[in-house]
C-alpha positions in Angstrom: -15.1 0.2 -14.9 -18.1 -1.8 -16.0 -17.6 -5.5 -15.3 -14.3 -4.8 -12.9 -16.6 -3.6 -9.7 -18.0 -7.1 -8.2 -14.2 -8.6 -9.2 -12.9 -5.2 -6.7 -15.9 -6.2 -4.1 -15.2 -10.0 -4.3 -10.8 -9.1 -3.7 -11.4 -6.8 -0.9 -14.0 -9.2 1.1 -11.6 -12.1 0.6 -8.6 -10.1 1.5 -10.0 -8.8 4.9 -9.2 -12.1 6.6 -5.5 -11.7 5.4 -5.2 -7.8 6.7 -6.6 -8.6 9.7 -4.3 -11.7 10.8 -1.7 -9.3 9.6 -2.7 -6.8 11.6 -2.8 -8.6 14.5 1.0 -9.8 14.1 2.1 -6.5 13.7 0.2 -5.3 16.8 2.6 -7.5 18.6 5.5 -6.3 17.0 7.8 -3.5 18.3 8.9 -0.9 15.6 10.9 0.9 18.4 13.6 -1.6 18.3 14.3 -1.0 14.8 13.4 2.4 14.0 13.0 5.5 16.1 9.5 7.7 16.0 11.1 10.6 14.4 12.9 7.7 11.9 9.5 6.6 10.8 8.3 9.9 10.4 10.9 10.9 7.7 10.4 7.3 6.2 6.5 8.3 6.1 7.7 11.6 4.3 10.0 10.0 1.9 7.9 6.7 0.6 4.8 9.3 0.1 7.3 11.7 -1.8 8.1 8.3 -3.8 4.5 7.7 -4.6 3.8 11.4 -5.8 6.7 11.9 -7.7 5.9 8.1 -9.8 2.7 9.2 -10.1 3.4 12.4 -11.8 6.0 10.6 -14.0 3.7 7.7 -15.1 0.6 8.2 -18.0 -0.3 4.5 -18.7 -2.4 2.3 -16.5 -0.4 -0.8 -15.2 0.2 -3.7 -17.0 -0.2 -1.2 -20.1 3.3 -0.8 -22.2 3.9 2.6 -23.8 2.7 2.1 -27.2 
């Protein structure tokens, strides 16, 4: 991790600008036309289950080929 944490500092501060403009357009957007509460729920459940179950299949860091 040595050498990696100012680089992760550095990226978040300069990406703050960009999540908040982003936020902001999607503060004005409405979800309800194009996908009901319960709808987003379920899709919540699924793209979590997603993330899990590639987690559990995956052993090498990314960028990293299986060697």
């Amino acid at each position: 991790m040595r050498g990696w944490r100012t680089l992760i500092v550095n990226a978040l501060v300069a990406l703050l600008p960009i999540l908040a403009e982003v936020l902001r357009w999607l503060d004005g957007f409405d979800w309800s036309l194009y996908l009901a509460p319960r709808d987003a729920l379920w899709a919540m459940l699924i793209v979590g289950g997603l993330n899990i179950f590639l987690r559990r299949i995956t052993r090498t860091p990314i960028g990293v080929g299986d060697a």
